[in-house]
C-alpha positions in Angstrom: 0.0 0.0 0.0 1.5 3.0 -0.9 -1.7 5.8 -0.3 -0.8 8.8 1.8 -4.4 8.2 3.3 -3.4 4.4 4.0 -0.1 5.9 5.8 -0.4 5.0 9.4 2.8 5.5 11.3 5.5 8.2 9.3 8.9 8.4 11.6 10.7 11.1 10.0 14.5 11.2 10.1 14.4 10.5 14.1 17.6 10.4 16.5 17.6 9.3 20.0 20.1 9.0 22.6 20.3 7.9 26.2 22.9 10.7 27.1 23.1 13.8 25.8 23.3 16.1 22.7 27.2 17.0 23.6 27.8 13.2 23.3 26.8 11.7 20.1 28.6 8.5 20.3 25.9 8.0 23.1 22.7 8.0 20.1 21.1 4.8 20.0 19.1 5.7 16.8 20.4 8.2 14.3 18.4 9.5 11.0 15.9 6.7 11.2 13.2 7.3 8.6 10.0 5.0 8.0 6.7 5.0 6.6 4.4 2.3 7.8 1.0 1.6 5.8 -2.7 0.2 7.0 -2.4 -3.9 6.7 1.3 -3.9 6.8 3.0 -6.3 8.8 6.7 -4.8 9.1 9.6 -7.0 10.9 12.6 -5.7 12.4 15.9 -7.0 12.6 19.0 -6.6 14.4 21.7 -7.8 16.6 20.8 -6.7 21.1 21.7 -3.4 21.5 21.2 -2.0 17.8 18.2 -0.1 18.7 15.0 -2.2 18.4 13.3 -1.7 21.3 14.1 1.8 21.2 12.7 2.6 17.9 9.2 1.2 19.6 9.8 3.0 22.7 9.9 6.1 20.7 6.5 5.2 18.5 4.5 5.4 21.5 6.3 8.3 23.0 7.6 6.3 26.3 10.5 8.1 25.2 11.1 10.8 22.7 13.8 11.3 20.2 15.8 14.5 20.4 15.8 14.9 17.1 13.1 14.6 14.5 8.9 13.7 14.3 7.0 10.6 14.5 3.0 11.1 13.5 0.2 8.3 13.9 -2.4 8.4 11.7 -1.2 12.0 10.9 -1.3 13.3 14.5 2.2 14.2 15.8 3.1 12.1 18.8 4.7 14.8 20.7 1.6 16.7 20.9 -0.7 14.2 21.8 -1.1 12.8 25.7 -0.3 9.6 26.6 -3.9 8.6 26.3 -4.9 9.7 23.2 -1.6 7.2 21.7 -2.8 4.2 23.9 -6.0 4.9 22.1 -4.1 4.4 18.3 -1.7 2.0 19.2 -1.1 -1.0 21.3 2.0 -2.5 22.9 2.8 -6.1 23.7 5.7 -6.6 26.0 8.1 -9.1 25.3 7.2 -10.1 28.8 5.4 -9.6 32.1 6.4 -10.1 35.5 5.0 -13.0 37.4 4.2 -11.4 40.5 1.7 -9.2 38.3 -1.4 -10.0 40.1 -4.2 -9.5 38.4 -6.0 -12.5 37.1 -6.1 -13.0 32.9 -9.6 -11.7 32.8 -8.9 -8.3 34.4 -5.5 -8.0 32.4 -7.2 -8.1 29.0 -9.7 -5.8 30.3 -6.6 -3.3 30.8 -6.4 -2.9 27.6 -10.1 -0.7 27.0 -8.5 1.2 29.9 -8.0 4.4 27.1 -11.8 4.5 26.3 -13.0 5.2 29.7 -15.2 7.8 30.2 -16.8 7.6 33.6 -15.7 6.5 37.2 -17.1 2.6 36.7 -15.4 2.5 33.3 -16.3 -1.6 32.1 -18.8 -1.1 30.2 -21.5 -3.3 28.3 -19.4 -2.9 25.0 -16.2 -3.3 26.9 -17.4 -6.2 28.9 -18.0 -8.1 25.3 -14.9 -6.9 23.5 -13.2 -8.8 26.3 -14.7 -11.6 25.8 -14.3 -11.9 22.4 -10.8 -11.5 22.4 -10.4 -14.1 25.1 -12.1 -16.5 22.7 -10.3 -15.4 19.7 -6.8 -16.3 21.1 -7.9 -19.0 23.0 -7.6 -17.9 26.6 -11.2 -17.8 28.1 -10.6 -20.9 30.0 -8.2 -19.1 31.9 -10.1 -16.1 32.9 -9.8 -16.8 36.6 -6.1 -17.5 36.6 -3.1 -15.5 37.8 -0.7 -14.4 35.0 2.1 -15.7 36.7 0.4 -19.2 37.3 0.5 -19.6 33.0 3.1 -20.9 31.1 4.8 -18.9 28.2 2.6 -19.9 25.6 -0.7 -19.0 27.6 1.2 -15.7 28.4 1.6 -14.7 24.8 -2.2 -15.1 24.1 -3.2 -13.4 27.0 -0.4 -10.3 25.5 -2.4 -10.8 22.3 -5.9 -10.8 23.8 -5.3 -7.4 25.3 -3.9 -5.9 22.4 -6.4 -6.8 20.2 -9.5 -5.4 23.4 -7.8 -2.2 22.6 -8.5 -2.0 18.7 -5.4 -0.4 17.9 -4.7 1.5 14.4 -0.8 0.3 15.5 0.2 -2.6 17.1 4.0 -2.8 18.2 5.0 -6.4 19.3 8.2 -6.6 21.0 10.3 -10.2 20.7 6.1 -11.6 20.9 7.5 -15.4 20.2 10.5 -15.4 22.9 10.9 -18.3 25.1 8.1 -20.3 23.2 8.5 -23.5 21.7 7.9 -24.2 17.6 4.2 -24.4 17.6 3.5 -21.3 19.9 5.9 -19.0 17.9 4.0 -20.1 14.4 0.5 -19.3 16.1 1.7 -15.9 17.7 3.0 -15.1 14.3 0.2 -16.2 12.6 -1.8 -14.0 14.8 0.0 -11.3 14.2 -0.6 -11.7 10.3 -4.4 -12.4 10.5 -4.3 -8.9 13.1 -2.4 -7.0 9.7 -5.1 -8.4 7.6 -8.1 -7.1 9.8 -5.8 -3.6 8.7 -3.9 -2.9 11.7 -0.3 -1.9 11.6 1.6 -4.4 13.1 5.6 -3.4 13.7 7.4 -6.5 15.6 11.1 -6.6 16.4 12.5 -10.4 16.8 15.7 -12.1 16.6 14.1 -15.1 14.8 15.0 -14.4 11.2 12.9 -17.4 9.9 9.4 -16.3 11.3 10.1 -12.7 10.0 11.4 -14.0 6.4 7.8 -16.2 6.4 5.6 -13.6 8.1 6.9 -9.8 7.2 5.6 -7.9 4.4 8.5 -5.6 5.3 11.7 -6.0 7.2 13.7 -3.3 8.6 17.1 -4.7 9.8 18.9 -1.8 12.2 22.4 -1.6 13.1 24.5 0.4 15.2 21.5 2.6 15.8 20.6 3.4 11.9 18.9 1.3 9.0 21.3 -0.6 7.2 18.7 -2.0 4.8 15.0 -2.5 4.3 12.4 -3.8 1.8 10.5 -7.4 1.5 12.1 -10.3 2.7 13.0 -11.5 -0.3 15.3 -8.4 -1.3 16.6 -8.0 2.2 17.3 -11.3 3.9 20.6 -12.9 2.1 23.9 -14.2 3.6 25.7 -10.0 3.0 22.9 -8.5 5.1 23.7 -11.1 8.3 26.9 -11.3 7.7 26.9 -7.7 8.3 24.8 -7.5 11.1 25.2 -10.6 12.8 28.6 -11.5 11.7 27.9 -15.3 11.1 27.8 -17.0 7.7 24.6 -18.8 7.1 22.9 -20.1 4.1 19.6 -18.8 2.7 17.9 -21.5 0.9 14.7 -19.7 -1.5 11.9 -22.1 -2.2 8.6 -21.9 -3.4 8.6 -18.1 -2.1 9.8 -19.3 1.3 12.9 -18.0 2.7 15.0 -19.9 5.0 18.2 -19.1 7.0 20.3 -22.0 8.0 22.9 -20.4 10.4 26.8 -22.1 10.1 29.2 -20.5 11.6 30.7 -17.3 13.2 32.3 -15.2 10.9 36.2 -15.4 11.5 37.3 -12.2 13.2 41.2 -12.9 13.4 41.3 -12.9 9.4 38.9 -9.9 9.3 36.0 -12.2 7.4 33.5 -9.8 9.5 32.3 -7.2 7.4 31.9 -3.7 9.0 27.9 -2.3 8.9 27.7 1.2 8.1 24.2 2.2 8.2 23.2 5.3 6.6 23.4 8.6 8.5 20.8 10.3 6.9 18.1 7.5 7.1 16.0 5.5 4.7 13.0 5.7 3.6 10.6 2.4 3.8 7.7 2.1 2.8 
């Protein structure tokens, strides 16, 4: 999709740091620059510490770049209060803490939280969005129990249940398959794609290359702060890219329009094999 009036999240030529202006080598991001359109499902890639979780962070303003402007559904996230985002766009943790006592029933409901508008905010049309997103990812059985009684494959459906309660324009999923075995990272995925179809904007950073090579309709990978490359999977994930990034040597097998990385080995870094990502300082532009 390439309408302006299908553009849902624009991040324009962003830079963020954890220091200070007076020390740049301290920017996690520098000139990132992304356009994000209704029903896409965008992956982002990247070794820990490039950046990932910091682009998202800065999405839904629970931090805010020093440099540049990021606008959701055309608003300009700086100007809008933290209520008005959780109304566009929904976050899913990579994780929650087990101690987090509220039972699985009451944490979906969390998420119609932005729509209140009286003191006894559940509603009759809150009380059966929450039930349908229990039954949609399967968790309604376990209404009554404590999130820190569930395993990690429960947990994840309960994360999706109350992202989906909130009807989000923009959903960002942070590592949303971590810790879960084969089956439960292919139905997370899955309903991450079906959630893209239904026209959210779905942005998911995860180290698993495979699910975003199967599942992305764009991938972003970041390094060192800045995007080193972007486009479909299929233009994007090859054996330079990762080398680059990851600095391993892997094989990408291309079959049937399925991608798959088969990692081998390390690159060598006493004989300088690694290669050296330079990501572009003025940004690119993906859409």
């Amino acid at each position: 999709m390439s309408c302006e009036d299908e553009l849902t999240v624009k991040v324009d030529n962003i830079s963020f740091s954890y220091g200070t202006k007076r020390n740049p080598c301290s920017r996690t991001l520098k000139g990132i620059t992304i356009n994000a359109h209704k029903g896409q499902l965008i992956g982002i890639m990247g070794p820990n510490g490039c950046g990932k979780t910091t682009f998202m962070r800065c999405i839904n303003k629970v931090l805010r770049p020093q440099e540049g402007a990021i606008f959701i559904d055309g608003k300009d996230v700086d100007r809008l209060k933290m209520m008005e985002i959780a109304k566009l766009c929904a976050n899913i943790p990579a994780d929650v803490p087990d101690d987090f006592h509220l039972s699985v029933e009451e944490f979906v409901a969390l998420g119609r939280y932005p729509f209140v508008t009286g003191i006894w905010w559940e509603g009759e049309r809150d009380e059966r969005l929450v039930q349908e997103a229990m039954r949609a990812y399967h968790v309604t059985h376990l209404r009554d129990r404590k999130l820190g009684e569930l395993s990690s494959g429960e947990k994840a459906r309960v994360l999706l249940a109350k992202g989906a309660v909130q009807q989000p324009k923009i959903l960002l999923a942070d590592e949303p398959s971590a810790h879960l075995d084969l089956k439960f990272k292919l139905q997370v995925m899955q309903a991450l794609k079906d959630l893209s179809r239904q026209g959210v904007t779905v942005i998911t950073a995860s180290h698993d290359i495979n699910l975003i090579a199967k599942y992305a309709d764009l991938v972003i990978v970041i390094s060192e702060g800045g995007i080193l490359s972007y486009g479909p999977p299929a233009e994007v994930i090859n054996e330079e890219v990762i080398r680059a990034v990851y600095g391993v040597e892997v094989s990408v097998i291309r079959e049937k329009g399925e991608i798959f990385v088969i990692p081998l080995r390390p690159t060598d870094l006493e004989n300088g094999d690694d290669a050296d990502p330079r990501p572009c300082e003025k940004g690119i532009v993906a859409d």
